[in-house]
DSSP file (Angstrom, degrees, kcal/mol; ACC not computed):
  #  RESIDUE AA STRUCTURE BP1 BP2  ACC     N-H-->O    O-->H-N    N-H-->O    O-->H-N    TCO  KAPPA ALPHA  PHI   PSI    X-CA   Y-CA   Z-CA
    1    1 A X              0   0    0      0, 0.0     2,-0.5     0, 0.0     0, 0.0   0.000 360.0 360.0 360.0 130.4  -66.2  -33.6  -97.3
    2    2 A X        -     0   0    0      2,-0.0     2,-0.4     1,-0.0     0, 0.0  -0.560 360.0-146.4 -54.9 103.2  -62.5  -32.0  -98.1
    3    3 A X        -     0   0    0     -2,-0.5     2,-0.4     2,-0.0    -1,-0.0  -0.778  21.4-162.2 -85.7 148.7  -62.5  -28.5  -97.1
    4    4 A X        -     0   0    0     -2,-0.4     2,-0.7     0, 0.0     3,-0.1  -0.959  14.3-121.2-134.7 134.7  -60.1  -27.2  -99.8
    5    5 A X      > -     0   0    0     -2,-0.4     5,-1.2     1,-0.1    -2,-0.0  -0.697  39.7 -91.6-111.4 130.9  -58.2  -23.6  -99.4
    6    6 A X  T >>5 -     0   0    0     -2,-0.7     4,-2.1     3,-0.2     3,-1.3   0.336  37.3 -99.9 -42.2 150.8  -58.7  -21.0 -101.9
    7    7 A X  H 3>5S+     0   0    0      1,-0.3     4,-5.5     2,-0.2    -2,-0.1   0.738 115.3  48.5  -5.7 -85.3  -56.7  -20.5 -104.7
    8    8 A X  H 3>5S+     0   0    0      2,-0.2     4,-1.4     1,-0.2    -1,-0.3   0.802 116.7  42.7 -33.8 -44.5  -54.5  -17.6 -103.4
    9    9 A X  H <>5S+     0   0    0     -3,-1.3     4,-1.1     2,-0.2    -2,-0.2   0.994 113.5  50.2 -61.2 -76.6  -53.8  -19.1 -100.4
   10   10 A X  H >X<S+     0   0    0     -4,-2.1     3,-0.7    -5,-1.2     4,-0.6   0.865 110.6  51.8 -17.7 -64.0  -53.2  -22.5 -102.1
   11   11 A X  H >< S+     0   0    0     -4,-5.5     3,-0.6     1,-0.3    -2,-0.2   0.810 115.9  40.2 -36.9 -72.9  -50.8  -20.5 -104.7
   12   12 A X  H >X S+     0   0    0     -4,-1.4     3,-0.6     1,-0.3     4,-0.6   0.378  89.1 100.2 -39.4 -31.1  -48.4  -18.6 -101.2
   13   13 A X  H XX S+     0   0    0     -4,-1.1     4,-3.4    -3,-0.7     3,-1.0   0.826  81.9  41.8 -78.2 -48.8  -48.6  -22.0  -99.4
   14   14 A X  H <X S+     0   0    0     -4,-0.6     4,-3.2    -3,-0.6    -1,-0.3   0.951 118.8  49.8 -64.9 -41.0  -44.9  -23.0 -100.4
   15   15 A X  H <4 S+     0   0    0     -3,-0.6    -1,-0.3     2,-0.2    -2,-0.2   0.671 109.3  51.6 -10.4 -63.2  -43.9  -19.2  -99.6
   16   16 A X  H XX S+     0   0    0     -3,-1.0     4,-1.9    -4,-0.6     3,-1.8   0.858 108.9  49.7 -70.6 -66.3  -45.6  -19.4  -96.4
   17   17 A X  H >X S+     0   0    0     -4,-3.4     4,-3.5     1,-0.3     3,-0.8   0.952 111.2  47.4 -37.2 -70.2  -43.8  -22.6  -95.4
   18   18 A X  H 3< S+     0   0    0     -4,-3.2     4,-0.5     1,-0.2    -1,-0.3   0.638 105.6  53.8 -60.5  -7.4  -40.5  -21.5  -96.2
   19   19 A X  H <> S+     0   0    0     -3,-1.8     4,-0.9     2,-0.2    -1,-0.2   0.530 114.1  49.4-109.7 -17.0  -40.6  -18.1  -94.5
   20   20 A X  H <X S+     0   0    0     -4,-1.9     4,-1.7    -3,-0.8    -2,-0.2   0.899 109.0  44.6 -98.6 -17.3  -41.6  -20.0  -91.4
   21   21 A X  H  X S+     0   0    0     -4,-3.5     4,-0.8    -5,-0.2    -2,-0.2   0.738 109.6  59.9 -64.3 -19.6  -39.3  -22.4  -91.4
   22   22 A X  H  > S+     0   0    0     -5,-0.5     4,-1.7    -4,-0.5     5,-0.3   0.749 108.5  48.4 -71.6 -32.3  -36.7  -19.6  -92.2
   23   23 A X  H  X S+     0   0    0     -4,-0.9     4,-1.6     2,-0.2     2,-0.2   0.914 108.1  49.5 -98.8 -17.4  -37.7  -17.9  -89.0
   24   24 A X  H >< S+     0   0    0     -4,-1.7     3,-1.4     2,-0.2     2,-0.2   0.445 116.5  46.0 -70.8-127.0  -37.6  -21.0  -86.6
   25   25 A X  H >X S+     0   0    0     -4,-0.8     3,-1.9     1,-0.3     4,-0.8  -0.032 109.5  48.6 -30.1 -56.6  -34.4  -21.7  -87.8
   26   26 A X  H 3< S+     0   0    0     -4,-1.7     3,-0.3     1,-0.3    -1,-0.3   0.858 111.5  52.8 -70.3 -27.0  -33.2  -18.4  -87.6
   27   27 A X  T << S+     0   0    0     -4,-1.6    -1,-0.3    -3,-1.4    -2,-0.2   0.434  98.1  68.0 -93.1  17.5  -34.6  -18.3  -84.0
   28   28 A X  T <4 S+     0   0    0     -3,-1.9     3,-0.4     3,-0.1    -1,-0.2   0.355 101.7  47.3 -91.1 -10.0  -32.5  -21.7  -83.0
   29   29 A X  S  < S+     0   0    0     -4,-0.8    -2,-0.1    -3,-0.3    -3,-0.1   0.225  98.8  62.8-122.5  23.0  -29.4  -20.0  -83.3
   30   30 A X  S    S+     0   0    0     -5,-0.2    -1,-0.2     2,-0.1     2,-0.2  -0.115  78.9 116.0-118.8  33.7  -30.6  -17.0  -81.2
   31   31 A X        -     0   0    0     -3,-0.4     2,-0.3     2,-0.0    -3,-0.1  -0.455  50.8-168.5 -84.7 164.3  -30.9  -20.0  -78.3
   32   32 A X        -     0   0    0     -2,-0.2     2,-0.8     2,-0.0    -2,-0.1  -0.869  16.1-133.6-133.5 137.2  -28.2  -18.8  -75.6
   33   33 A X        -     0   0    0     -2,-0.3     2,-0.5     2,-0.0    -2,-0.0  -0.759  16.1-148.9-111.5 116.4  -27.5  -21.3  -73.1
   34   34 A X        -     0   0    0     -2,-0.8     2,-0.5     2,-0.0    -2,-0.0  -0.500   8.5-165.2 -56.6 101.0  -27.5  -19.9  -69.4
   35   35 A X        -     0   0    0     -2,-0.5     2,-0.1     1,-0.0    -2,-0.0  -0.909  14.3-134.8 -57.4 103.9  -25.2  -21.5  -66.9
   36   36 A X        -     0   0    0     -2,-0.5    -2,-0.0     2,-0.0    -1,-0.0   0.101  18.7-162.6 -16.2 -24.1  -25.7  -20.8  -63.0
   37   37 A X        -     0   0    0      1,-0.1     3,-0.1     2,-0.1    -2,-0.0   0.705  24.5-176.8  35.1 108.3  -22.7  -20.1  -60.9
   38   38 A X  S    S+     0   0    0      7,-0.0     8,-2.4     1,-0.0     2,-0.3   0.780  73.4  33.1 -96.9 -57.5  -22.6  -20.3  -57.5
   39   39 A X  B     -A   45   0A   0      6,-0.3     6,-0.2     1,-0.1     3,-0.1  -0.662  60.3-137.3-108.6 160.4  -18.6  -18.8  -57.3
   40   40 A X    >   -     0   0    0      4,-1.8     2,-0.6    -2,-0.3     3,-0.6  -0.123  60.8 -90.8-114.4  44.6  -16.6  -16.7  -58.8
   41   41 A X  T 3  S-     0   0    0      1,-0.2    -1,-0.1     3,-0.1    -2,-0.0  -0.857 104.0  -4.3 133.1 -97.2  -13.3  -19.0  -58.9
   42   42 A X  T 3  S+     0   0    0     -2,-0.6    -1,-0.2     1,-0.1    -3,-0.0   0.591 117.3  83.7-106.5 -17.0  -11.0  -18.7  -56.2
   43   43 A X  S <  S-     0   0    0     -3,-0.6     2,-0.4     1,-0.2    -2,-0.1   0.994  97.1-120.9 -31.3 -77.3  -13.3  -15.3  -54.1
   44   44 A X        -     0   0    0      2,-0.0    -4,-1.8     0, 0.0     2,-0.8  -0.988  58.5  -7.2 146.5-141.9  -15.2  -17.5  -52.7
   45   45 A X  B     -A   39   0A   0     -2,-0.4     2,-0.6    -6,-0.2    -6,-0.3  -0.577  64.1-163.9 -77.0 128.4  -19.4  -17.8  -53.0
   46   46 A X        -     0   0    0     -8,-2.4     5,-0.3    -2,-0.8    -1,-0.1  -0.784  10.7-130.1-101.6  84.4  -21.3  -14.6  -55.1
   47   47 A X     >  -     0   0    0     -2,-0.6     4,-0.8     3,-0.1     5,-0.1   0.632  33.6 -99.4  10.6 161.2  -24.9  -13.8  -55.1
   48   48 A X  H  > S+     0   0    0      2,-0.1     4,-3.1     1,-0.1     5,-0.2   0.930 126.4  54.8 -76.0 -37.1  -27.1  -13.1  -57.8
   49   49 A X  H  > S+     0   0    0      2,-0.2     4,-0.5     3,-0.2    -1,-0.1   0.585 104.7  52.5 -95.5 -21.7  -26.4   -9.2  -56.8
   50   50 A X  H >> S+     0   0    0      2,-0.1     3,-2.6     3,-0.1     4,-1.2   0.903 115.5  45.3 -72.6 -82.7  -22.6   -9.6  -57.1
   51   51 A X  H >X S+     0   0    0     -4,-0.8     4,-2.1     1,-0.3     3,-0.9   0.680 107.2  49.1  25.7 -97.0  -23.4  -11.1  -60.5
   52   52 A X  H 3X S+     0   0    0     -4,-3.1     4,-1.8     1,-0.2    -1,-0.3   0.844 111.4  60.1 -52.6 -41.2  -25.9   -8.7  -62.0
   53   53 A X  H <X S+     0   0    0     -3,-2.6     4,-0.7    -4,-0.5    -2,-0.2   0.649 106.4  44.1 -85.8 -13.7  -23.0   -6.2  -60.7
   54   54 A X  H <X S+     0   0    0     -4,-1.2     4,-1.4    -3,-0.9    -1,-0.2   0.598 111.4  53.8 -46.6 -51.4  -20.4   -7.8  -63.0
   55   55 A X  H >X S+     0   0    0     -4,-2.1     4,-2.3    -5,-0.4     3,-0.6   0.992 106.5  48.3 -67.2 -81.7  -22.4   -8.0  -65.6
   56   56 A X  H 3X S+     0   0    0     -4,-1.8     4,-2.6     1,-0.3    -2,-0.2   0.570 110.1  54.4 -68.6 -33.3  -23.4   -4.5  -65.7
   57   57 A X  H 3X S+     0   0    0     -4,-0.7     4,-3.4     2,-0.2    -1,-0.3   0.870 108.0  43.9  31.4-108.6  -20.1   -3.4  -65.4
   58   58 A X  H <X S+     0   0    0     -4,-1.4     4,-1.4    -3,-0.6    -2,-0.3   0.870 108.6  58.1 -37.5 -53.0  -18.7   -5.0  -68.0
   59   59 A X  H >X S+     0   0    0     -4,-2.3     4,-2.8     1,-0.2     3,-0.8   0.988 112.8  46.8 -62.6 -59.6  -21.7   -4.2  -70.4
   60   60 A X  H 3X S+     0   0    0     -4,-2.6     4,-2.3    -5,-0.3     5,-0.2   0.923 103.7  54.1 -57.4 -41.9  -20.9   -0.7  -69.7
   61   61 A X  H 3X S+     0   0    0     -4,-3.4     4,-1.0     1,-0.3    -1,-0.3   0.806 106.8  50.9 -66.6 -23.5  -17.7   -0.4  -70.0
   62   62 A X  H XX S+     0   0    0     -4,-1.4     4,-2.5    -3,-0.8     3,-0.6   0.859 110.0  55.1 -52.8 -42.3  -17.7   -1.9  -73.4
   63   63 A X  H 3< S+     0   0    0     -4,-2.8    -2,-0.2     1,-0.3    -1,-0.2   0.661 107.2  48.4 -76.1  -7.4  -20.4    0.7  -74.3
   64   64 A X  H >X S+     0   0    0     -4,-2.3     4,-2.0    -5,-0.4     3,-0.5   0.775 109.0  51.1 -81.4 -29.1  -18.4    3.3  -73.3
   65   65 A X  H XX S+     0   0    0     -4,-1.0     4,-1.5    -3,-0.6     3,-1.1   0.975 116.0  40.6 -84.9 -75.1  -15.2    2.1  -75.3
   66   66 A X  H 3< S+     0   0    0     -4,-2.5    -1,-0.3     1,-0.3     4,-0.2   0.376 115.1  56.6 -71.4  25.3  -17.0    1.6  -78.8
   67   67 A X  H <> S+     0   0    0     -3,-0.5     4,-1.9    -2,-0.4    -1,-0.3   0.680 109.5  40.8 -30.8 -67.7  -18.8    4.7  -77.9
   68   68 A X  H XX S+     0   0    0     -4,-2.0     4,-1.9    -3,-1.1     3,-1.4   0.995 114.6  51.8 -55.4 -64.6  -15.5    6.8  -77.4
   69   69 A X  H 3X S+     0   0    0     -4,-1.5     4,-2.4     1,-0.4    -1,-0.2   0.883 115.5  47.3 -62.0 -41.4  -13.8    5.2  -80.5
   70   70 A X  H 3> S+     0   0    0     -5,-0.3     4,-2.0     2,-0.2    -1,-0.4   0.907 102.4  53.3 -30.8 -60.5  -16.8    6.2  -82.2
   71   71 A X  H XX S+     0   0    0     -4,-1.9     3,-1.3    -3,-1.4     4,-1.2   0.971 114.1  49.6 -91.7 -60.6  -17.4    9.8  -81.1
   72   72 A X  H >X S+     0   0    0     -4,-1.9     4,-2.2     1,-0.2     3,-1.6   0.969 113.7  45.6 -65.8 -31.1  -13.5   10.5  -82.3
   73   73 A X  H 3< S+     0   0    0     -4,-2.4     4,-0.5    -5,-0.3    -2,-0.2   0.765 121.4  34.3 -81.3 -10.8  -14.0    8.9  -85.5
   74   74 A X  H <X S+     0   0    0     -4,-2.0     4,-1.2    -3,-1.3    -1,-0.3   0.609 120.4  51.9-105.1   5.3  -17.2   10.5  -86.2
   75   75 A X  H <X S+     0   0    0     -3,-1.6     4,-1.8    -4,-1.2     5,-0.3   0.531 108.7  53.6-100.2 -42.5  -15.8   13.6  -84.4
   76   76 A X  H  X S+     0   0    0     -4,-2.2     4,-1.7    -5,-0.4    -2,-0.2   0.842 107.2  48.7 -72.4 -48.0  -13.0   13.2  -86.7
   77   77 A X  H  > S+     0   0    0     -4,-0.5     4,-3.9    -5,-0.4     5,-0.3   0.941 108.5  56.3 -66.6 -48.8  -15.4   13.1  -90.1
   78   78 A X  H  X S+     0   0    0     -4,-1.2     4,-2.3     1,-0.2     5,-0.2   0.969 110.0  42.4 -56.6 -49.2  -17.2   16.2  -89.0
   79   79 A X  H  X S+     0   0    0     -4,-1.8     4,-2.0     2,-0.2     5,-0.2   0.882 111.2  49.7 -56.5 -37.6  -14.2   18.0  -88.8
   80   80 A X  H >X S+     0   0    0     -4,-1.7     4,-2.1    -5,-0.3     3,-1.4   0.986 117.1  51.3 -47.5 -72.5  -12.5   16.6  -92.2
   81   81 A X  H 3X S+     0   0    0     -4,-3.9     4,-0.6     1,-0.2    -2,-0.2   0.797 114.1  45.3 -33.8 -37.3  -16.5   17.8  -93.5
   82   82 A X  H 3< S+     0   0    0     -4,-2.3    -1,-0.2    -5,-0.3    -2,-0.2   0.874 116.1  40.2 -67.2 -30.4  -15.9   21.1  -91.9
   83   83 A X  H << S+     0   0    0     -4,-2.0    -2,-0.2    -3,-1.4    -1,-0.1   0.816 119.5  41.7 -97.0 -45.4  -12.6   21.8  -93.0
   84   84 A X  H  < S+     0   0    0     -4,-2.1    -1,-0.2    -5,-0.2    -3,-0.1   0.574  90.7 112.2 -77.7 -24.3  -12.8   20.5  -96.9
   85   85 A X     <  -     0   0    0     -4,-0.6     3,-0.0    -5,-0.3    -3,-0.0  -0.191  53.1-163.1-111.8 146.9  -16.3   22.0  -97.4
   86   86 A X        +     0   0    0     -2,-0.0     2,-0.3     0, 0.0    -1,-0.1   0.521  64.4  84.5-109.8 -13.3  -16.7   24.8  -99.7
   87   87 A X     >  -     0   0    0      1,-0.1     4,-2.0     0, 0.0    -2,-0.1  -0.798  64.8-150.2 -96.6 148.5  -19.9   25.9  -98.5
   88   88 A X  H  > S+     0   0    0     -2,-0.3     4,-0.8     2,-0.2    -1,-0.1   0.863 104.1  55.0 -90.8 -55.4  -20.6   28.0  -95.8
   89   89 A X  H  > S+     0   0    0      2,-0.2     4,-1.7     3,-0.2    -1,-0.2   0.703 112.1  46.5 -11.8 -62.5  -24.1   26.1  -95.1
   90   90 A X  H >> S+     0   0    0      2,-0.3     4,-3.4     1,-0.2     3,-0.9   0.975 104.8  63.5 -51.9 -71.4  -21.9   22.4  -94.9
   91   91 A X  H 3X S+     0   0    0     -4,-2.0     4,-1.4     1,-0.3    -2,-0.2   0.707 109.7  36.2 -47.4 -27.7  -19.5   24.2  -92.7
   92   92 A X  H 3< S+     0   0    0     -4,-0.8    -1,-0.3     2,-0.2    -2,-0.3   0.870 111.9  55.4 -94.6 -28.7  -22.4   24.7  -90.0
   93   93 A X  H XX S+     0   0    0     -4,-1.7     4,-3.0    -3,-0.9     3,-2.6   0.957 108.6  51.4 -64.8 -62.8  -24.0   21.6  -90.5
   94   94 A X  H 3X S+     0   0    0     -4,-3.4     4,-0.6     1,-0.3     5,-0.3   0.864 112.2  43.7 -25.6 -69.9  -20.6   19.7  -89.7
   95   95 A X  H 3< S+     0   0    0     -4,-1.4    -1,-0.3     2,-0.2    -2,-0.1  -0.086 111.7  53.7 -84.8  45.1  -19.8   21.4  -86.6
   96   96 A X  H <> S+     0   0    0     -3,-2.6     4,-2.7     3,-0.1    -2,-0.2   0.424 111.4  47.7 -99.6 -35.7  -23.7   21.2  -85.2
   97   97 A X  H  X S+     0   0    0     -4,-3.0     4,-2.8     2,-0.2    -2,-0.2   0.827 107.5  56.9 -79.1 -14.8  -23.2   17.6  -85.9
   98   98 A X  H  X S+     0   0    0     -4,-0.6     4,-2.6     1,-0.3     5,-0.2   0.863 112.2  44.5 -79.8 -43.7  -19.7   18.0  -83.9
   99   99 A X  H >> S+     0   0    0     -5,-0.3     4,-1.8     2,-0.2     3,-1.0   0.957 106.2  57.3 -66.0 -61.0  -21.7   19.3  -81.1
  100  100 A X  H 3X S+     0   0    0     -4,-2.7     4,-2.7     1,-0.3     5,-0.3   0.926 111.7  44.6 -48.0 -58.6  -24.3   16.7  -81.3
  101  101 A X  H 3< S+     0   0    0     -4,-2.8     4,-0.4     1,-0.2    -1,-0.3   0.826 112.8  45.6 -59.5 -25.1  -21.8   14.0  -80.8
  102  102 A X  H XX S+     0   0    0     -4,-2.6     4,-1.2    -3,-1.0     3,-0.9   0.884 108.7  53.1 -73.4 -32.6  -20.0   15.3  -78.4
  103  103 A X  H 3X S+     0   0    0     -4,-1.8     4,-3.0    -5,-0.2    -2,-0.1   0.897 116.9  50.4 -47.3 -43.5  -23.4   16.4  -76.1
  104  104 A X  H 3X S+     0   0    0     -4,-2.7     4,-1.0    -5,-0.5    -1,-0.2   0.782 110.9  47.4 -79.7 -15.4  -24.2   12.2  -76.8
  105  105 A X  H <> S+     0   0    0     -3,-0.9     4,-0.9    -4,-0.4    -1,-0.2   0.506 108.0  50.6 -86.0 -25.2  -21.0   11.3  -75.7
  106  106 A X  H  X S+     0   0    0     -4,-1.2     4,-1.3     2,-0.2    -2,-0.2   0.763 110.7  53.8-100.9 -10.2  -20.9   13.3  -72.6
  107  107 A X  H  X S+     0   0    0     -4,-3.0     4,-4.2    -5,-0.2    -2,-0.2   0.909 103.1  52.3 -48.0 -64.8  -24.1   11.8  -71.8
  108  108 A X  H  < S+     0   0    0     -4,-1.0    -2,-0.2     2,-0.2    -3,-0.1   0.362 115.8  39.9 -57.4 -12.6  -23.2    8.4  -72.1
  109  109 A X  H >X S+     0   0    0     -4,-0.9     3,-5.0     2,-0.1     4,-0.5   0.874 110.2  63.9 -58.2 -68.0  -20.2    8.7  -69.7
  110  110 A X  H 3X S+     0   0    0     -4,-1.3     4,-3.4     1,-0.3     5,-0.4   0.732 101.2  51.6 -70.7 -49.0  -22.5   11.1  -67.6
  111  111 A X  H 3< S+     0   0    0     -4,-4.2    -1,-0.3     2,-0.2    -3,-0.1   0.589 111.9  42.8 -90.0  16.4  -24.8    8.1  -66.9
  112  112 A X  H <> S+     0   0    0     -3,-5.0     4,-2.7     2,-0.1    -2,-0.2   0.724 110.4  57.7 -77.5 -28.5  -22.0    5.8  -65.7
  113  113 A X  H  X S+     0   0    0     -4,-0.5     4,-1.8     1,-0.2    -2,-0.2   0.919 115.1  39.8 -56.3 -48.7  -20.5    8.8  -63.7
  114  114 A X  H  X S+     0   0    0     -4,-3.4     4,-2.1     2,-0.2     5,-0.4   0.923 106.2  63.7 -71.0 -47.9  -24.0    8.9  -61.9
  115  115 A X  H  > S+     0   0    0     -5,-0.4     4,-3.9     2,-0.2    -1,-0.2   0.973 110.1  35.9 -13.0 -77.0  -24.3    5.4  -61.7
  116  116 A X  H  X S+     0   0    0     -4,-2.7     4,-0.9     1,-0.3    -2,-0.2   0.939 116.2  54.3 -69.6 -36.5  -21.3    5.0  -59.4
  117  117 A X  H  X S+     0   0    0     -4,-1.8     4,-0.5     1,-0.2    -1,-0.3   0.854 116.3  37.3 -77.5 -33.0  -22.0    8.2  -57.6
  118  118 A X  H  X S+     0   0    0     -4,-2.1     4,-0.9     1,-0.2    -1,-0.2   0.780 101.1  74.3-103.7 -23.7  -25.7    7.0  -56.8
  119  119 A X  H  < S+     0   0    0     -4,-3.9     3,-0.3    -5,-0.4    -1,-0.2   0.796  88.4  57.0 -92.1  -5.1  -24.9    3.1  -56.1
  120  120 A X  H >< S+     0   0    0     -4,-0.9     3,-2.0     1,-0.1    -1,-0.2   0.875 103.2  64.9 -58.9 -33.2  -23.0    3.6  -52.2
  121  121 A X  H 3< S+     0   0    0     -4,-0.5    -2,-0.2     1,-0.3    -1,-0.1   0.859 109.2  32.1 -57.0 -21.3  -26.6    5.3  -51.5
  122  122 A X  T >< S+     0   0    0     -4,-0.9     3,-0.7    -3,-0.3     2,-0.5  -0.089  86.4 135.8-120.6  37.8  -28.3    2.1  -52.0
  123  123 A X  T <  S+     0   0    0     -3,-2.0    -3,-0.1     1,-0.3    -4,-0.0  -0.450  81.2  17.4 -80.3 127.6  -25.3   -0.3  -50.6
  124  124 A X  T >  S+     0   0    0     -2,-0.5     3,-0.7     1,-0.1    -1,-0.3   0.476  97.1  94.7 118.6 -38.8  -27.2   -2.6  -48.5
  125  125 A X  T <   +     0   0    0     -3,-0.7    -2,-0.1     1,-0.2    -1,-0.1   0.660  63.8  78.3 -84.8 -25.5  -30.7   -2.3  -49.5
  126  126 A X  T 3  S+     0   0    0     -4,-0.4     2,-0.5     2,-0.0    -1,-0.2   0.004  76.8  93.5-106.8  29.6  -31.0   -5.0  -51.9
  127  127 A X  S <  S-     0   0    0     -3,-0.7     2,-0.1     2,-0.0     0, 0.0  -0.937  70.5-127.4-127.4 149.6  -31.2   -7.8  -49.2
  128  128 A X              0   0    0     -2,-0.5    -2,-0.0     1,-0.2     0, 0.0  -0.586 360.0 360.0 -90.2 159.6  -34.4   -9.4  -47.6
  129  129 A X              0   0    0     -2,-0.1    -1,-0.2     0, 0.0    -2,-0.0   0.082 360.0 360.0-135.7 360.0  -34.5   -9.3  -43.9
């Protein structure tokens, strides 16, 4: 005996198919491939902890850059908003948001500044004995 799958089901089938084949596909070009690295050129041999500390680094300092260029440009709209605005209402909303970006900007510095400040306290620590 066939088992045969209701109607509805039947109808969606081609649907179904394509939206999974749309997301395996769309998840093959979200593959990264990871290389290993034993050196870092001409230094000489690096750790995983050198590494990770490169990386993070880097990551930050990028978020900090389109962060900044952000925070003037959107630091730069609020004020255009303040400044153009014929309502009184506008004019407060504008600079609250002025504040808000700058409070989120001085955050996002604030936890690299702490970052560096806190990682000599742990220099050392992150090896097995």
């Amino acid at each position: 005996m066939q088992y045969k799958l209701p109607e509805r089901i039947r109808r969606r089938l081609p649907k179904y198919y394509v939206f999974v084949l749309t997301v395996v596909f769309m998840f093959s070009f979200c593959v990264i491939n990871v290389y290993a690295s034993n050196t870092t050129g001409t230094s000489g041999a690096a750790d995983i902890w050198t590494k990770a500390h490169t990386l993070i680094v880097d990551t930050y300092n990028a978020i900090v850059g389109i962060s900044t260029v952000l925070a003037a440009l959107m630091s730069a709209i609020a004020v255009l908003g303040a400044k153009l605005s014929n309502n009184q209402h506008k004019v407060d909303q504008a600079w609250d948001w002025l504040r808000r970006i700058w409070i989120a900007w001085a955050i996002i510095n604030g936890i690299g500044a702490f970052i560096a400040w806190v990682t000599p306290l742990f220099d050392g620590l992150h090896t097995l004995t």
